[in-house]
C-alpha positions in Angstrom: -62.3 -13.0 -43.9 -62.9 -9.8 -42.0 -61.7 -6.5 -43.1 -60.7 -3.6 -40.8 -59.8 0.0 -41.9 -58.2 2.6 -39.7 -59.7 6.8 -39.7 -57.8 9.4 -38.4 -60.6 11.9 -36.9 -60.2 15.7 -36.5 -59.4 17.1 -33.1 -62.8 17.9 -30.8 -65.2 15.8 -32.1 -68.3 15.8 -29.7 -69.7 12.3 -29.7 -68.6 9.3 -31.2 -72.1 9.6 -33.6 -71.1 12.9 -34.9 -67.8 11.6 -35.6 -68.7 8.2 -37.4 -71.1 11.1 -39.4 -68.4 13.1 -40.0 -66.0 10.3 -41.1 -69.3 8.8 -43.6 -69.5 12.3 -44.8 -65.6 13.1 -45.6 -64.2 9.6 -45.8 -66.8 8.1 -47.9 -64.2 7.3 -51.0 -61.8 5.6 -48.3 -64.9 3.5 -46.7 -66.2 2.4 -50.3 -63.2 1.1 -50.8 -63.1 -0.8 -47.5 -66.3 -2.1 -47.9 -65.5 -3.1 -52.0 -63.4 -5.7 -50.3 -66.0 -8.1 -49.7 -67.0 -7.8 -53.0 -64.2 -8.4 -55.0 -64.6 -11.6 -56.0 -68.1 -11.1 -57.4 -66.1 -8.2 -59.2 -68.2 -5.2 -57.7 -67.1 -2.1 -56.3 -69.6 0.0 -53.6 -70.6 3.3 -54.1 -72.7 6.2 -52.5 -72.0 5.3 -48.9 -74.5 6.3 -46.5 -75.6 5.6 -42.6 -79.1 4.2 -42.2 -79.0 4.3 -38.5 -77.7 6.2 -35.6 -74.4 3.7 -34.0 -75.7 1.4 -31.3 -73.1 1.7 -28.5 -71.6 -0.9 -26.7 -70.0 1.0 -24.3 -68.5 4.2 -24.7 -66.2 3.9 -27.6 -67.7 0.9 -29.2 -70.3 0.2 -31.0 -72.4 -1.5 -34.3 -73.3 1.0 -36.6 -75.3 0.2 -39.9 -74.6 1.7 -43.3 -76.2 1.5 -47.2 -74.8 1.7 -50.2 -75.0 0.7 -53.8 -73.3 -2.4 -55.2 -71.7 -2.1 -58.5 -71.3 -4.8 -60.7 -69.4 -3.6 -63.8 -68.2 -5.5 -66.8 -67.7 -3.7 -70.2 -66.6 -7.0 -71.9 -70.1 -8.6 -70.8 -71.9 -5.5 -71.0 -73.2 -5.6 -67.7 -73.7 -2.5 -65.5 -76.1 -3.9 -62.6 -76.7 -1.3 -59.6 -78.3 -2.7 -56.2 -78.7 -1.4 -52.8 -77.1 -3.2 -50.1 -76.8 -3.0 -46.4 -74.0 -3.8 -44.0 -73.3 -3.9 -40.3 -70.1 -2.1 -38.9 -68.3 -2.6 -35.9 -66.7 0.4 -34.6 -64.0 1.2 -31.8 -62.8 4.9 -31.4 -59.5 5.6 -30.0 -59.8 9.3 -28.2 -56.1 9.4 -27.5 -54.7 8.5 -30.9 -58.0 10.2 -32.6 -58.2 6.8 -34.7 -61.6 5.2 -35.7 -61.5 1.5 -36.5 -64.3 0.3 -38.3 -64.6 -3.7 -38.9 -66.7 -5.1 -41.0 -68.5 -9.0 -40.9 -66.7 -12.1 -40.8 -67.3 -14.2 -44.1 -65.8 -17.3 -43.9 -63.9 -17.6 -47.0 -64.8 -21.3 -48.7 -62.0 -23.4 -49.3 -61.2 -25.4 -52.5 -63.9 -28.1 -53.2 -62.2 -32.1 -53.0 -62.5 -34.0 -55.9 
């Protein structure tokens, strides 16, 4: 499985940095829930979305970019709350023309059904 999410980014943006800031900074809801995908199945949701380092181009409108956040796992019936910082790697491609940022996160095989 590999998720991708689609950002539409404001007119004039300088760099593609100060627009992947920009995006972190006024997108965050929209890129925790991106990023809650991979989790669902451990039933945890991410939170408090953050960069840890400045994106590492590929060329000029790609790159890897790597961002932090805290993993939720919440479960009133259990009473669990656990809270853990976790890191992932992004994969970014910006569009100048259609001013559209597509961020893509790892591949995680999904397992398939065990044989009995």
């Amino acid at each position: 499985m590999q998720e991708s999410w689609n950002f539409s980014c404001p007119a004039g943006a300088r760099d593609v940095e100060t627009l992947i800031q920009g995006i972190v900074d006024t997108q965050s809801r929209e890129m925790e829930i991106f990023l809650s995908y991979y989790y669902k199945a451990e039933g945890a949701v991410v939170e408090q979305i953050h960069l840890l380092n400045t994106p590492q181009r590929e060329d000029e409108y790609s790159g890897k970019v790597l961002v932090g956040f805290r993993l939720v796992h919440f479960n009133a019936c259990l009473n669990i709350h656990d809270e853990a910082p976790e890191k992932m790697e992004l994969s970014y491609q910006y569009d100048p023309q259609a001013r559209q940022l597509t961020l893509s996160g790892p591949d995680w095989p999904e397992r398939e059904p065990d044989e009995i």
